[in-house]
C-alpha positions, 0 to 999 in steps of 0.5 A, a space after each residue: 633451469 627453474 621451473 615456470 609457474 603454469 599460466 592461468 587464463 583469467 575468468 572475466 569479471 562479472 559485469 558490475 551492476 553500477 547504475 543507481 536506481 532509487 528504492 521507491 522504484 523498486 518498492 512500486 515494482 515489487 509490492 504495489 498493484 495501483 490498477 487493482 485499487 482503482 478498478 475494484 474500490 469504485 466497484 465496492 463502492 458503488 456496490 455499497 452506496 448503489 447503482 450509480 454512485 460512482 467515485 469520481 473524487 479521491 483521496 489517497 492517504 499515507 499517498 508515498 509516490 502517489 502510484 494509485 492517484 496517478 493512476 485513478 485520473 490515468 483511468 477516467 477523464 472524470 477522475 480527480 485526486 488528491 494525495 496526502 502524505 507528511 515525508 517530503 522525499 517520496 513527493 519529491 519523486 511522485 512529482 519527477 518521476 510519476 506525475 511527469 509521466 502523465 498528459 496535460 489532462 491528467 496532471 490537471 487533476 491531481 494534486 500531492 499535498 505535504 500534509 497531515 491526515 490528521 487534518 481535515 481537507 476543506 475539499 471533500 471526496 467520494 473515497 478514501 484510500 488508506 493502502 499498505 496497512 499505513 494507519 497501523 502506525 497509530 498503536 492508540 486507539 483514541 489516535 486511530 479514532 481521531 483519524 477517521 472523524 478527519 476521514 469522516 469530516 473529509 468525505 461527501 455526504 455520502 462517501 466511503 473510506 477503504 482501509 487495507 489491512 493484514 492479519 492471521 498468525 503468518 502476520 506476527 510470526 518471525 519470518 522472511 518471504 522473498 521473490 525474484 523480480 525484473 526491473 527494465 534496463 537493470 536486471 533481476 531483483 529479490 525482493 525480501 520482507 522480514 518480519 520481527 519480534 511481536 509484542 503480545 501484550 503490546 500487540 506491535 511488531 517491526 517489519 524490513 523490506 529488503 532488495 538484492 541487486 543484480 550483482 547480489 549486493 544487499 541493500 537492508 532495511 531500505 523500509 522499515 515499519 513500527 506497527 500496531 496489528 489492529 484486528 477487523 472487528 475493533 477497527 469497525 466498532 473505532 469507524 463507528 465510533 467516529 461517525 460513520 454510519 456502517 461498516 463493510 468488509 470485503 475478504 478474499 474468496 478461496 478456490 477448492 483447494 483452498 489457496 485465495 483466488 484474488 477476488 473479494 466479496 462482502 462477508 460477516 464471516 471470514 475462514 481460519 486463514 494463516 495469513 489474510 489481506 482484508 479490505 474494512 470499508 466505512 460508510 458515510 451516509 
């Protein structure tokens, strides 16, 4: 009689993850922080121009899905934005997916524009917001300084322009850093960011975001980055350069052991840090 081969139970298949989700999403989860930016720049900037001079009008630079102007007219019913940016597929999604979550009121005073930041605006602002490193894309000098005489030809009389940067050797050295994060109704993801070859002489590198999905597909490269890594200190003598009257720079506070605590304060000096966000602001006056 011939033998039977032995029955195997089956293991049930893993649940697919099969529903799309669109990566502005998940980069707004994994990177963004837009309450931080709408709580502390009105801060810096009254703390630079005075008691009293508080921001009201906005200007968000290189906007994408335009999360910090949602949120800046979301925190005061006397806040107005405007958000500028050229690509027409991160505006596209700002309108469908942010601003249709706002009220009436709120959406009354806010405006996304396909625009250059090359450009002046005819309206003028208190503040300029430039997050995410995003004018590291000019690798020119003469570029960047032609973009903060618009910024300067675009503020009040008295306005300031924030400009977040990163630098310190953990910036241009070859490296991934990931972590795990939850996206509601989807599950967990990893997010990844891949830093490239630096250029010394160039001084420009590449920089990935990738995503791992619930059911551990990849998707690479979903942001890539071509960027100049500007120092502080040649950023504020180009801000002076282009007008503005001053310059200040806010730089994280450490604890005793020193890890950065999340707080930023004025400094002139800043600690030998391996890698460092930063906040250079311009001042018009």
């Amino acid at each position: 009689m011939a033998s039977q081969k032995k029955k195997t139970k089956k293991k049930p298949l893993k649940k697919e993850f099969t529903r799309s989700i669109s990566k502005y999403a998940l980069y707004e989860e994994a990177v963004q922080c837009p309450d931080w930016h709408t709580t502390h720049f009105p801060r810096f900037h009254e703390w630079i121009l005075g008691k009293g001079k508080v921001p009201r009008r906005l200007r968000e630079d290189f906007c994408g899905t335009a999360r910090i102007s949602c949120e800046w007219v979301k925190s005061h019913k006397d806040r107005r934005a405007v958000g500028l940016d050229l690509d027409p597929e991160p505006l596209a999604y700002a309108e469908q997916e942010n601003l249709s979550s706002l009220t009436s009121s709120e959406r009354e005073r806010i405006e996304l524009r396909q625009q250059d930041v090359m450009v002046p605006t005819q309206d003028k602002f208190d503040l300029v917001a430039t997050c995410n490193f995003s004018f590291f894309i000019f690798k020119e000098r003469k570029l960047v300084i032609d973009y903060f005489k618009a910024v300067h030809a675009s503020l009040d009389k008295k306005g300031t322009v924030f400009l977040e940067m990163a630098g310190g050797e953990g910036m241009i050295e070859r490296m991934e850093e990931s972590r795990a994060f939850r996206m509601r109704g989807f599950g967990k993801f990893k997010y990844v960011w891949e830093q490239h070859q630096f250029d010394p002489i160039s001084c420009v590198s590449d920089y990935s975001i990738h995503f791992q999905q619930p059911n551990r597909r990849w998707m690479k490269d979903v942001f890539t980055y071509h960027w100049r890594i500007w120092g502080i200190r040649e950023v504020r003598e180009m801000l002076l350069d282009a007008g503005f009257k001053r310059t200040v720079v806010f730089w994280e506070t450490l604890d005793k052991n020193g890890r950065g605590t999340g707080d930023y304060v004025p400094a002139e000096t800043g600690d030998h840090a391996h890698a460092w966000i930063a906040y250079v602001v311009g001042v018009k006056e």
